[in-house]
N, C-alpha and C positions, 0 to 999 in steps of 0.2 A: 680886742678892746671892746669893753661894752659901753652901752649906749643907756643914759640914763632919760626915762620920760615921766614927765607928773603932769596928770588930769587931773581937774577938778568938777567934782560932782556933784547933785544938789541935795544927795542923801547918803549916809554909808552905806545903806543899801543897794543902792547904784553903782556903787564904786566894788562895793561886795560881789554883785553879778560879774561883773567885767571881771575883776579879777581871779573868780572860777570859772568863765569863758576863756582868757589866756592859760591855765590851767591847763584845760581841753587841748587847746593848741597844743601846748607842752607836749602832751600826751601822744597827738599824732604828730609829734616831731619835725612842727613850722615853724615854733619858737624854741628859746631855751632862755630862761631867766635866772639870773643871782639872786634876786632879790623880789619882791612885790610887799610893799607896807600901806596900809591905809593909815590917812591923819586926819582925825574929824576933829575941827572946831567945834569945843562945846560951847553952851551957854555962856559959861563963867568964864570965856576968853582962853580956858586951859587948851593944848590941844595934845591929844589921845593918840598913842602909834598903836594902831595892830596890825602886830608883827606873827609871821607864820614860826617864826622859831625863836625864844626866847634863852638868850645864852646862859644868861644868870641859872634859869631853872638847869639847865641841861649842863652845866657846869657843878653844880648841888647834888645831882641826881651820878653822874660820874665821879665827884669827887669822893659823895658817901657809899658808893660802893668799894671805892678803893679803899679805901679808911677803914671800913668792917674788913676787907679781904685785909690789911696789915693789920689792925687790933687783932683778929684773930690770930695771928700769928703770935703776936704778944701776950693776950690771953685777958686784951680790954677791947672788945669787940665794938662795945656802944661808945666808950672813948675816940676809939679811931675814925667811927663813923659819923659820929660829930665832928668832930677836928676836918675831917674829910670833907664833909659835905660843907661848912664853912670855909676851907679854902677853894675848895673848890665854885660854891658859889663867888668870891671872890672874882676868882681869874677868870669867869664867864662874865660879870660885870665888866671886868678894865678888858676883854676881847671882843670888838665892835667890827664884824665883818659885813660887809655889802654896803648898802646903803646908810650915809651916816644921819646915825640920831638927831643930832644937834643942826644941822641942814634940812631933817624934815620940819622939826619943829618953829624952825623958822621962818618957812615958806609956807607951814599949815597957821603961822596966827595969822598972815595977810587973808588966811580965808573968815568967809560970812559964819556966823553960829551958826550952826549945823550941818553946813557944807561938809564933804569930804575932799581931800584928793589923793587917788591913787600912784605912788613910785612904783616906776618899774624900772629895774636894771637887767635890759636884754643883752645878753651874749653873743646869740646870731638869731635872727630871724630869716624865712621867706616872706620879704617884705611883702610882693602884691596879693600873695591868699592872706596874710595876716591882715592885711588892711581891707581886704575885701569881706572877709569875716567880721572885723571892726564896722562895718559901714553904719552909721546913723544908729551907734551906742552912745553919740549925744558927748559932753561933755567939752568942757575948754581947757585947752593946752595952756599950763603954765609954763613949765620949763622944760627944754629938753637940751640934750650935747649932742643930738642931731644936726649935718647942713640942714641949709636951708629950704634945697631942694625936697627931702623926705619930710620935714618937720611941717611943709605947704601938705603935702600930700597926705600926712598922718590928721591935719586941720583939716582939708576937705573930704577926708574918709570920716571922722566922727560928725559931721556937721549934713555930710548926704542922707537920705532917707535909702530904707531898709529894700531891697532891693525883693519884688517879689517872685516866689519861684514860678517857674513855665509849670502849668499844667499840659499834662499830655492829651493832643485832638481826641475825642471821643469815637471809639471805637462803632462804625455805621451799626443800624439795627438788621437784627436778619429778619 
């Protein structure tokens, strides 16, 4: 089962970092995520998802390949791959996997203009290096489907300061 969490940040830029620092994690295999969206509150009250994978395109992009690969067949190459790539962007539209659109957007108008906050739908994590890595990247916990007892600890790892690394004794002079 995964676990959904949203921070909020005081810049998308901020919420940008963090989310190519989980990333990282990814990568040495701490974390594992479904989902990671950024929702910035604009000016004009709108608020903005940037999303790492955008279905509608990727749906357009698959459909008008298939549509040239059957027009071809038929001998209406640029018909099928219209017709293609319009259904196809379709079904990528009405197909909404991970985190839903309509629940970010709702949680991102309660934010300040220009605020961000970061969704994330972890899968599994090594919770204590992922929060130790987190430590005093700052940011407040809006909502998560964490207990209680991780959700305190996920608040006091973003809220500690950055923990600094041991220098090694200097080596005596000869």
């Amino acid at each position: 089962m995964s676990d959904l969490i949203a921070i909020v940040y005081p810049t998308e830029a901020k919420a940008e970092k963090v989310r190519k620092r989980l990333f990282e994690l990814q990568k040495e295999y701490l974390i594992e995520l479904s989902d990671a969206v950024i929702a910035v509150k604009q000016e004009s009250g709108d608020v903005k998802l940037n999303q790492l994978f955008n279905p509608t395109a990727a749906g357009a992009v698959s459909g008008s390949f298939w549509g040239l690969l059957v027009g071809m067949i038929f001998l209406m190459p640029v018909v099928g791959a219209a017709v293609g790539a319009a259904s196809g962007a379709l079904g990528g539209a009405l197909s909404d996997f991970g985190i839903n659109d309509k629940f970010m957007k709702d949680l991102g108008s309660s934010l300040q203009p220009g605020n961000a906050a970061l969704f994330v739908l972890v899968r599994k994590m090594t919770a204590d290096k992922v929060l130790e890595d987190m430590k005093g990247s700052g940011g407040t916990v809006l909502k998560t489907s964490l207990d209680h007892t991780k959700e305190q600890a996920l608040r006091d790892a973003l809220a500690a300061t950055q923990s600094q690394p041991v220098s090694a004794p200097a080596a005596p002079a000869a």
